[in-house]
N, C-alpha and C positions, 0 to 999 in steps of 0.2 A: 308070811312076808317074802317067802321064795318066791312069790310072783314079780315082786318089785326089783327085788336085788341080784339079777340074775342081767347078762352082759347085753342081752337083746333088749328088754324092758329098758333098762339103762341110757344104752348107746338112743334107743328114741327117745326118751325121755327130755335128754338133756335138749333137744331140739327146742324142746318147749323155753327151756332154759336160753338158749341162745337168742329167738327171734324176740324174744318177751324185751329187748335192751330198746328195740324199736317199736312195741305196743305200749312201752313204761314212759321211755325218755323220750323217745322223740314224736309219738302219737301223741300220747296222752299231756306232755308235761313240756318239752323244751318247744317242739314246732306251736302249738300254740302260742307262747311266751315272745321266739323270735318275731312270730309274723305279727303281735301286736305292737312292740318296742323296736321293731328294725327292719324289717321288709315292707310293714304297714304304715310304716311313719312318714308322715307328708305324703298322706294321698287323700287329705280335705273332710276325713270319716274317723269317725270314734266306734261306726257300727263292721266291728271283725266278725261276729258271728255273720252275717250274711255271706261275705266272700268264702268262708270255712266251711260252713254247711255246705256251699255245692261243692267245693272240691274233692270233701269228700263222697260226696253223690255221686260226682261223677267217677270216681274211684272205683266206689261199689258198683256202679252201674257197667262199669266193663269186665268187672270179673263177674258179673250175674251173665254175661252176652258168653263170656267163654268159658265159664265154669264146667257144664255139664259136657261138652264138648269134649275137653282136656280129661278129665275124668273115662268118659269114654275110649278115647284114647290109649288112654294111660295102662286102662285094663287090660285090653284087646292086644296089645304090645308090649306089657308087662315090664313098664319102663317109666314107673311113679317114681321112683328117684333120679331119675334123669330130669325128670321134668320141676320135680322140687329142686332138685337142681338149678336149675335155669330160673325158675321163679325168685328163688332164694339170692343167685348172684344180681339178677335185675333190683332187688330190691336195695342189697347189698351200694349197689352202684350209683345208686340214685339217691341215698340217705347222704353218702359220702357228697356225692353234687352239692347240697346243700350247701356244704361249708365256704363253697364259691359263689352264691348268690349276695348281690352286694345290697347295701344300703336303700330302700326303696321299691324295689325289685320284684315288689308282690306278686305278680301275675307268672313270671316267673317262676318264682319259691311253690307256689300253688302246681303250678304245673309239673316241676322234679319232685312234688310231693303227691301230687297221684300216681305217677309212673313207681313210685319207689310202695304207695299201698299195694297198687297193684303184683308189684312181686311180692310183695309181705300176703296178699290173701290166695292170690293162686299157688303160693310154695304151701300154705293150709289147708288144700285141697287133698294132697297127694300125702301131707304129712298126719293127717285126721284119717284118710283109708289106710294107712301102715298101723294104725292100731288092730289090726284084725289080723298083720304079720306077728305081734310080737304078745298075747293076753288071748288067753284062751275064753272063750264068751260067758263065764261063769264069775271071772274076773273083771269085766271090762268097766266096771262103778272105779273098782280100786285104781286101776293100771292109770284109767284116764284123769281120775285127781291127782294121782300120782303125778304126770304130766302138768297138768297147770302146777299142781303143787311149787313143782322147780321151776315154772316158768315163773311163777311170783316170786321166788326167793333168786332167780339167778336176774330178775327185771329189777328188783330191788336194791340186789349187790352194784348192777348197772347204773341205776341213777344216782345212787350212795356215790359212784366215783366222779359221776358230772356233777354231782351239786358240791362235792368238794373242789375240783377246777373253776367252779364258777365262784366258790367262795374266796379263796385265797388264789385269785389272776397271776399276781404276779410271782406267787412262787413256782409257776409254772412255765415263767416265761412270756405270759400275754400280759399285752397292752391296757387291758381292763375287763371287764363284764363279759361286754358283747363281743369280743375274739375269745373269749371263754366256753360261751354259751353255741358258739357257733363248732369249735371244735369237740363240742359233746358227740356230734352228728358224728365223727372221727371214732370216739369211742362204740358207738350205737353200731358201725359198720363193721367194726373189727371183733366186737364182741361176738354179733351175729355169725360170723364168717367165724371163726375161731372155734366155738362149741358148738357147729355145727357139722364137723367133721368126726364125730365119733358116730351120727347116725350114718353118715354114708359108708363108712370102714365098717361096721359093726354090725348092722342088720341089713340080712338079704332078703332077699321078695320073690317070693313067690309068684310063677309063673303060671298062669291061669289058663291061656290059649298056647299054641306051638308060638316058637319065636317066631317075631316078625318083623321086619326092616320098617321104618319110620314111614315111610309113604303106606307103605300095605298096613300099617298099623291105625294110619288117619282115614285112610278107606273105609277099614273095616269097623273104627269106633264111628264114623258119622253112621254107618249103619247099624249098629248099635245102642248109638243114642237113641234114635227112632223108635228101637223096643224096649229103652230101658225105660223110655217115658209111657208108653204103654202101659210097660210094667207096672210103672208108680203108680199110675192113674190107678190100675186093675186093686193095686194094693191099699184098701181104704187105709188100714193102721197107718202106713206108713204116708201118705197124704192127709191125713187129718192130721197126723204131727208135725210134720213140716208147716201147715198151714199155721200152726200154733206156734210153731217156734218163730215162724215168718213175724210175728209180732211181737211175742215176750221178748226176743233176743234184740229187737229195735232196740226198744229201749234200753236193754245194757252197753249196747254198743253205742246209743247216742252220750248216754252218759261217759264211757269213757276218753268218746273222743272229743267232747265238748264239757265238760265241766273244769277245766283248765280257763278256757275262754269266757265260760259265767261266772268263775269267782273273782274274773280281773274287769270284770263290767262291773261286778257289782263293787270294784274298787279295794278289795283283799288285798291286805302285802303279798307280793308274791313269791317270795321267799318262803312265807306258811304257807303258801298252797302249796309249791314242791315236797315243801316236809310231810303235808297232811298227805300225798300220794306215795311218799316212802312209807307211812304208815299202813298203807292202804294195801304194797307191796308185801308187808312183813309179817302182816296178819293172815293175807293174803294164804302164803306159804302151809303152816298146820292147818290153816280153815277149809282149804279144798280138800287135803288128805284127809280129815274128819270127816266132811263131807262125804266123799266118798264112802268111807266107812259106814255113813248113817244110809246113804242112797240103798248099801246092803243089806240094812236093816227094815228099812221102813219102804221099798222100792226106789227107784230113781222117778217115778213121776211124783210119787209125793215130796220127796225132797224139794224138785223143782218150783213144784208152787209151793212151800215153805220161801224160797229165797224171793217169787216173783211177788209173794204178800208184803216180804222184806223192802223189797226195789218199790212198791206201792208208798209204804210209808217212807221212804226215804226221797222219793220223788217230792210227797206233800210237805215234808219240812223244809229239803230245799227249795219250795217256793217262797219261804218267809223268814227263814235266818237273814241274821242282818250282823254276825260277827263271824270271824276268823273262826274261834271254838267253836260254833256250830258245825262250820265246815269241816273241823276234826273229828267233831260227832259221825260225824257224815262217812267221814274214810273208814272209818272202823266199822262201821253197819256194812257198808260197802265189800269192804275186806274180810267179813266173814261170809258172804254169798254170791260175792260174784262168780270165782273159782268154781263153787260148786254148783252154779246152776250152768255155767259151761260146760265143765267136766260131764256131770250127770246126763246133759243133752247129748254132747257126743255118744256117752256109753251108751243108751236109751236108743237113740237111732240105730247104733254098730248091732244092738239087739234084734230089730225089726227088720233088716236087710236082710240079705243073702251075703254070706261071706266072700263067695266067688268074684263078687260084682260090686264090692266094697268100691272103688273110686266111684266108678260110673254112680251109684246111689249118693257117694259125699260131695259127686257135683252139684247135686239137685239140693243136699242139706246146704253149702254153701253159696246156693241160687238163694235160695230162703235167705239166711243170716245176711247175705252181703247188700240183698235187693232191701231188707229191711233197716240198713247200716246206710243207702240209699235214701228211703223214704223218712226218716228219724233225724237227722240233720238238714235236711230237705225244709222240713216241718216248723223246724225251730229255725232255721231262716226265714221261712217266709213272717214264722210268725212274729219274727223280731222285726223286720222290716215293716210289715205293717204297724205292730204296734208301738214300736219303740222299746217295748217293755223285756229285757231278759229273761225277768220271773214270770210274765204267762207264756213264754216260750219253752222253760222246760217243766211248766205245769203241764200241757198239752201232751207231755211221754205217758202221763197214768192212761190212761186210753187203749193206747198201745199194750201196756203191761195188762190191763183188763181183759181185753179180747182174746190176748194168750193164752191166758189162765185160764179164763172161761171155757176154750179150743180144749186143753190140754185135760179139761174133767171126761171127755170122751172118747180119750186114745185109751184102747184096751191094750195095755202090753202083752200079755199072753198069747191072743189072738195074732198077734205082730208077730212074736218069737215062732209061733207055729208054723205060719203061713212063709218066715223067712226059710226056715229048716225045710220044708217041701220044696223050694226051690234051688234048693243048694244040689 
């Protein structure tokens, strides 16, 4: 466990820990909530998935445009926290906006809430290639559950303190509910911003090329990019799992940012849906570090389609639960696999790279995940719109979760580990 408990592992870890306040509360749990009860109210529509699903497309869809870029970048100038930096304050600032969005305001609220994904997914750009600063590549199953590990227990401690402000208003001073629920967004920014600062005191980065000033750094990563996608191309392992992840990851990402919004169509109190996602949080926590552990056991591609057989069945039953307890069924299956089929993916890629060129290759892994975070929310608008219907809209995610899986029975890990180590 020296790998875990040592002040580098740590000091990035807790990253995970910090942004998780805004993947928990305000992704997953509170921005859906407001925009149904208070930004969406009186605008003639009962249908929120529609407007939801593209905002978040478009989200994705702009950090799939700059991803591999900033990555390139990032390498070639050896200036990934700089850049998480800047990703992490934009997103920081934009969460906080929220809380100024008034009554009605939807178009609005959608808007400071892509700007604020967008620094939430480009800061996991630069924060996903520092796993190769701080775990030596023998480790990387452990280090990176590790990672989510705290991200689910410090995103859980997170919501724990917004559903208590939203419980009891007024001992806090608010007017009711909805000034309650709004200044969660308050906590969501300070949280992130607060333990966020032992990654950037604590772990240094390794410098890959000579120093470079910021302009000769964009220079030399757009030419860079040009052969890193070469590279990829060249490197079947590593495009054949991207290709896979491009879909099994949809769907966990559609799931977390939209099943907020399908248990309150399908008419859920919404007070158990926030608690079934504290559970989802808590379980969360030991389930990836397990995880992890098994991924060292049994590999990290087996683990993976373990959890995407898991997201399969849990897709088919939330197409037909019709109570609150099923949905708590629901977080707990959730809660023991989601952690770990992230974790495991991350580590799995960090494998099949080249250490040197870690951002520049996590742009391309977050072109995959985000473009698919893109097409998945996409999917479930259109298909709510046409049909009306919530539940064959996120029937329509097994598909996605299929084609993954299927992808992922022909990525050779070995083959990957080899071919990265020759290019180092």
């Amino acid at each position: 466990m020296q790998e875990l408990f040592n002040k580098r592992t740590l000091c990035w870890a807790f990253y995970d820990w910090a942004n998780s306040a805004y993947a928990t509360v305000a992704l997953s749990v509170f921005f859906p909530l407001v925009f149904n009860n208070y930004w969406f109210a009186g605008s003639g529509s009962d249908n929120s998935t529609t407007p939801l699903g593209i905002a978040n497309s478009i989200a994705s869809l702009l950090i799939v445009i700059l991803a591999p870029v900033l990555g390139a970048i990032a390498d070639r100038g050896g200036i990934k926290k700089r850049f998480l930096l800047v990703f992490a304050a934009t997103g920081i600032l934009f969460v906080l906006a929220l809380t100024f969005v008034g009554r009605g305001e939807w178009p609005l609220a959608l808007g400071v809430y892509v700007m604020a994904g967008l620094g939430f997914s480009g800061a996991n750009i630069f924060y996903d290639a520092m796993i190769v600063e701080v775990s030596p590549r023998d480790r990387l199953d452990l280090v990176s559950a590790f990672g989510f590990g705290l991200g689910y227990l410090g995103g859980g401690l997170a919501l724990l303190v917004a559903i208590v402000l939203t419980s009891f208003p007024h001992t806090f001073g608010f007017s009711g509910t909805e000034q309650a629920m709004l200044a969660a967004f308050i906590v969501v920014a300070l949280w992130w911003a607060v333990f966020s600062i032992p990654l950037f005191v604590g772990v240094s980065e390794t410098r890959n090329h000579a120093d470079a000033g910021f302009v000769q750094a964009i220079k030399a990563g757009f030419g860079q990019l040009l052969a890193t996608f070469r590279e990829v191309r060249r490197l079947r392992v590593v495009w054949l799992f991207l290709l896979a992840y491009w879909f099994y990851i949809d769907g966990v990402y559609t799931i977390i940012r939209m099943a907020m919004d399908y248990g309150v169509r399908l008419g859920f109190d919404q007070m158990s849906l926030v608690k079934a996602f504290l559970i989802t949080q808590f379980i969360g926590f030991p389930a990836a570090i397990l995880y992890g552990k098994l991924g060292e056991k049994i590999g990290a591609k087996s683990g993976i389609l373990i959890g995407i057989a898991a997201y399969i069945g849990v897709t088919k039953f939330g197409y037909s639960m019709d109570n609150v307890a099923q949905f708590y069924t629901l977080a707990i299956v959730v809660g023991l696999v989601q952690g770990g089929v992230q974790s495991l993916s991350r580590s799995l890629f960090a494998r099949i790279i080249p250490a040197s060129k870690a951002a520049e290759f996590f742009g391309f892994y977050n072109i995959m995940g985000k473009f698919a975070a893109f097409l998945g929310p996409l999917l479930m608008a259109l298909v709510s719109s046409y049909t009306g219907d919530p539940r064959l809209a996120i029937l329509s995610i097994i598909l996605l979760f299929a084609i993954g899986g299927l992808l992922l029975l022909f990525v050779d890990q070995a083959d990957g580990e080899r071919l990265a180590r020759s290019l180092e």
